[in-house]
C-alpha positions as CSV (number, residue, x, y, z in Angstrom):
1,X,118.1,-8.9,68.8
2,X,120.4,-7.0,66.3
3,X,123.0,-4.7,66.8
4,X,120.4,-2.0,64.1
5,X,117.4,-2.9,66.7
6,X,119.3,-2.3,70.1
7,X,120.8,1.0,68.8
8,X,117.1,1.8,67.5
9,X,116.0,0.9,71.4
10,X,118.8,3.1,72.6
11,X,118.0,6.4,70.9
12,X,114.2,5.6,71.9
13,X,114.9,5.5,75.3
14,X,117.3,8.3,75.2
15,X,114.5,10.6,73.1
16,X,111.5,9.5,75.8
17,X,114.0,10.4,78.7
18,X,114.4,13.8,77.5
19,X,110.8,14.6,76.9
20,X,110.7,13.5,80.4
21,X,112.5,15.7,81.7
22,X,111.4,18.5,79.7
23,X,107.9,18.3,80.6
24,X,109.1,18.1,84.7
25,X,110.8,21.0,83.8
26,X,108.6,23.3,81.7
27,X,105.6,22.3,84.2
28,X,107.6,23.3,87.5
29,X,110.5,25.8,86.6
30,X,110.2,29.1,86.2
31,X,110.8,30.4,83.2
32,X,111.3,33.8,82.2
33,X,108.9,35.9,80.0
34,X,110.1,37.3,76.8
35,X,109.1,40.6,75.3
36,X,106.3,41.5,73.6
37,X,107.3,41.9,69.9
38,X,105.9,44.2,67.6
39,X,104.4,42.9,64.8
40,X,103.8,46.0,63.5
41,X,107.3,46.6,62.4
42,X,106.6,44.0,59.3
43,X,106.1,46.0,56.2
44,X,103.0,46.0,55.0
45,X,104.8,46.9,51.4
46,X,107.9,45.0,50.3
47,X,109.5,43.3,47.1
48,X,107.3,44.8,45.1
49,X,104.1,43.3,46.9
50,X,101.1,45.2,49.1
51,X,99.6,43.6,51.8
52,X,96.2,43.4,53.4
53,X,95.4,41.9,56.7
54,X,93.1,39.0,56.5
55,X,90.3,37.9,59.1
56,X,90.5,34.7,61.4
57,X,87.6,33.4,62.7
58,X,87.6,33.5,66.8
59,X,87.1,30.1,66.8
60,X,90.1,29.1,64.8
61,X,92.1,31.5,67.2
62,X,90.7,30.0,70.3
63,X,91.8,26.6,68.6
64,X,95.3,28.3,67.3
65,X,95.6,29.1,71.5
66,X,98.1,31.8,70.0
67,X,98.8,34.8,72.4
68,X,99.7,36.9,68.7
69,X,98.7,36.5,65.1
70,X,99.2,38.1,62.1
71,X,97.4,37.3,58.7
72,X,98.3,38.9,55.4
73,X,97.3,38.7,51.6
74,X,100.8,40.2,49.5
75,X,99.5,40.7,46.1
76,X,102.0,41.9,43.4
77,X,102.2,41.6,39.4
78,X,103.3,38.2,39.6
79,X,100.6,36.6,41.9
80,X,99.6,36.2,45.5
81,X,101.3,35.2,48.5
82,X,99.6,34.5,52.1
83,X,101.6,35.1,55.5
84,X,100.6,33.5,58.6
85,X,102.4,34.3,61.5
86,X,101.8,33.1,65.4
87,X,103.2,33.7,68.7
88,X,103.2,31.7,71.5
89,X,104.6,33.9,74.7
90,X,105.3,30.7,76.7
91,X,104.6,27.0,75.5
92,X,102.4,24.9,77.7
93,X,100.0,22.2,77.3
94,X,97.4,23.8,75.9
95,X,99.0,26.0,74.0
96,X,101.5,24.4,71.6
97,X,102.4,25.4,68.2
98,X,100.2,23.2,65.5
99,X,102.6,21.9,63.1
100,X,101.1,22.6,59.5
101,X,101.3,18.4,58.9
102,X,98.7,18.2,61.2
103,X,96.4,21.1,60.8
104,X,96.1,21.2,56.9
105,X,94.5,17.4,56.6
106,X,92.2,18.4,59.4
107,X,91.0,21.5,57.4
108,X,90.3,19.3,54.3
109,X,94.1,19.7,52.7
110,X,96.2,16.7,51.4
111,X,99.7,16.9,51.6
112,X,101.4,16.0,48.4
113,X,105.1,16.2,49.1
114,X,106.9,17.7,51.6
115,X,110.9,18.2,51.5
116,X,113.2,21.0,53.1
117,X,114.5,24.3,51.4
118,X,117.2,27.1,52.2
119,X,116.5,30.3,52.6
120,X,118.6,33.3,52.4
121,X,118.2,36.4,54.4
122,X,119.8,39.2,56.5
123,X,122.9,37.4,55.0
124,X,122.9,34.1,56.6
125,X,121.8,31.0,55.4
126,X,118.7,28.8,56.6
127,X,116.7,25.8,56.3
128,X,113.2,25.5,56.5
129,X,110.3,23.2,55.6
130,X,108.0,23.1,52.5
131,X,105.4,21.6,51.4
132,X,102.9,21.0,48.4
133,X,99.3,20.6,49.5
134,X,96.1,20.7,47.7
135,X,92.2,20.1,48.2
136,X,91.4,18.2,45.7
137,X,91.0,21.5,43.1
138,X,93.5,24.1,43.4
139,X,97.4,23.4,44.8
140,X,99.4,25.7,47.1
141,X,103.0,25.7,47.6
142,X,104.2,26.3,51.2
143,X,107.0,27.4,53.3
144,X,107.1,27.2,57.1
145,X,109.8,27.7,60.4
146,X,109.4,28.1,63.9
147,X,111.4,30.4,66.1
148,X,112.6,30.6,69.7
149,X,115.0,32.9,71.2
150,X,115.9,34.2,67.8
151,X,116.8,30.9,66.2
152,X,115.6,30.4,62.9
153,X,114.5,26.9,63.5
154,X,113.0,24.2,60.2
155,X,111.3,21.7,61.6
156,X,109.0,20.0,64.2
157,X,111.7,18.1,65.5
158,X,114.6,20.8,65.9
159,X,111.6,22.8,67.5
160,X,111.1,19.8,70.3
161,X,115.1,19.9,70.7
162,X,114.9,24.1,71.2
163,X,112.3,23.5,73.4
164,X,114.2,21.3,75.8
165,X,117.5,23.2,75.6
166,X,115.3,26.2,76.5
167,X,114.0,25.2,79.2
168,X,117.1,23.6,81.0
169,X,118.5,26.9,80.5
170,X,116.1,28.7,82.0
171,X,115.8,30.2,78.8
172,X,112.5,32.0,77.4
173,X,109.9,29.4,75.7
174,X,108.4,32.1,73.7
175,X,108.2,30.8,70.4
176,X,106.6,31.5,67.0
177,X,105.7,29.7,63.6
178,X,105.7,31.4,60.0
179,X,104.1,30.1,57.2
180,X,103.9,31.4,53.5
181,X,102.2,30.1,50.6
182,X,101.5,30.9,47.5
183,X,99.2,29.0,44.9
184,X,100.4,27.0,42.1
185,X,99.0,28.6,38.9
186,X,100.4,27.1,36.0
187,X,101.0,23.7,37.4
188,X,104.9,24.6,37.9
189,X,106.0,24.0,41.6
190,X,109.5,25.8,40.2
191,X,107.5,29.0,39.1
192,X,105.8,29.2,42.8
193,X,108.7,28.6,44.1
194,X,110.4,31.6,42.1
195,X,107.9,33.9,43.2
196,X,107.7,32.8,47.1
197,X,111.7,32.2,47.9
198,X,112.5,35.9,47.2
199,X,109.9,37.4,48.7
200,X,110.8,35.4,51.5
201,X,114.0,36.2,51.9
202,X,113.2,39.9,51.3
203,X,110.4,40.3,54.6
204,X,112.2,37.2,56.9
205,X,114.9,39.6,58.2
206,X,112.2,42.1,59.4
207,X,110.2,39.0,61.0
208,X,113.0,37.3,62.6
209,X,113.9,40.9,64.0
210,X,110.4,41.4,65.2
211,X,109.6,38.0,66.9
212,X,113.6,37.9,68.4
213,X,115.1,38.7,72.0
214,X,115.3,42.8,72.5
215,X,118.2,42.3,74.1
216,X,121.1,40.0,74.8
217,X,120.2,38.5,77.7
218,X,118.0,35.7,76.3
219,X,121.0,34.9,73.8
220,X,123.3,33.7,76.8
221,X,123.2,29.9,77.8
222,X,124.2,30.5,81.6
């Protein structure tokens, strides 16, 4: 065996013993329970853009296992945008966040690329992920994070790593996933993009602020 495949085994072994031990600990700790945030505190006007709140089906919600959602259509003089937003109050088995990889194919969605993009708001920087999907007609662009304790996390993996660090820490597993998308008119991912980044960055600072600790407690690692 090569000195590439051992170090391969080694980080395998190291990953599956930390799952391990997260899933001992999130099953028998206690962990303390977050605040209730406020949704309500998200404009409903912003950048230009009105919103509507949108319908979800009970069944999807009852799939979703979400203890909070929030559905929105933003319309504005230079298109649509959608925002989907869900809370999780404590993460347990059956009731994990639904990473978007997984859930579009199953609603009849084909992902056609998927790369990371930076997003600037509340005057900090962050990465988040984004995809291209369509179904087979029209094509969406679409930008998602998760959140826990206030982070503004990118990806699927950094959420498993929050998770764990979290929990050893007797930290709050409350955690949240945002989505946006907006469709791609004119075939131009660049002029979807234009039109979703800065509306983004415009409405994240009032969603981080909703979904985040109240207080400062949660922020502290001891």
């Amino acid at each position: 065996m090569d000195k590439i495949n051992r170090s391969r085994l080694v980080v395998l072994a190291v990953i599956l013993a930390a799952l391990t031990i997260y899933t001992y600990v999130l099953r028998y700790r206690e962990i303390p329970t977050a605040e209730v945030p406020d949704l309500s505190t998200i404009p409903l006007q912003t950048a230009g853009y009105s919103a509507v709140e949108e319908y979800i089906e009970p069944e999807s919600l009852r799939l979703l296992g979400a203890d909070m959602t929030l559905a929105r259509s933003y319309t504005g003089k230079e298109g649509s945008i959608e925002l989907f937003l869900g809370y999780f109050a404590r993460q347990q088995e059956n009731s994990q966040i639904h990473s978007p990889k997984h859930c579009y194919p199953g609603s009849g969605w084909n992902i056609i690329s998927e790369g990371g993009v930076r997003i600037t708001g509340g005057g900090r920087e962050n990465r988040a992920k984004e995809l291209v999907i369509t179904d087979g007609g029209s094509r969406h662009l679409v930008i998602y994070w998760f959140s826990m304790n206030g982070e503004f996390i990118p990806d699927e993996f950094a959420l498993k790593f929050y998770q764990m660090k979290s929990a050893l820490l007797s930290r709050s597993q409350a955690a949240a996933f945002i989505r946006f998308s907006t469709p791609i008119t004119d075939g131009s991912e660049a002029t979807a993009r234009n039109r979703l980044l800065p509306f983004i960055e415009e409405l994240s600072p009032a969603i981080m602020s909703a979904i985040g600790p109240k207080s400062g407690a949660e922020r502290k690692d001891g």
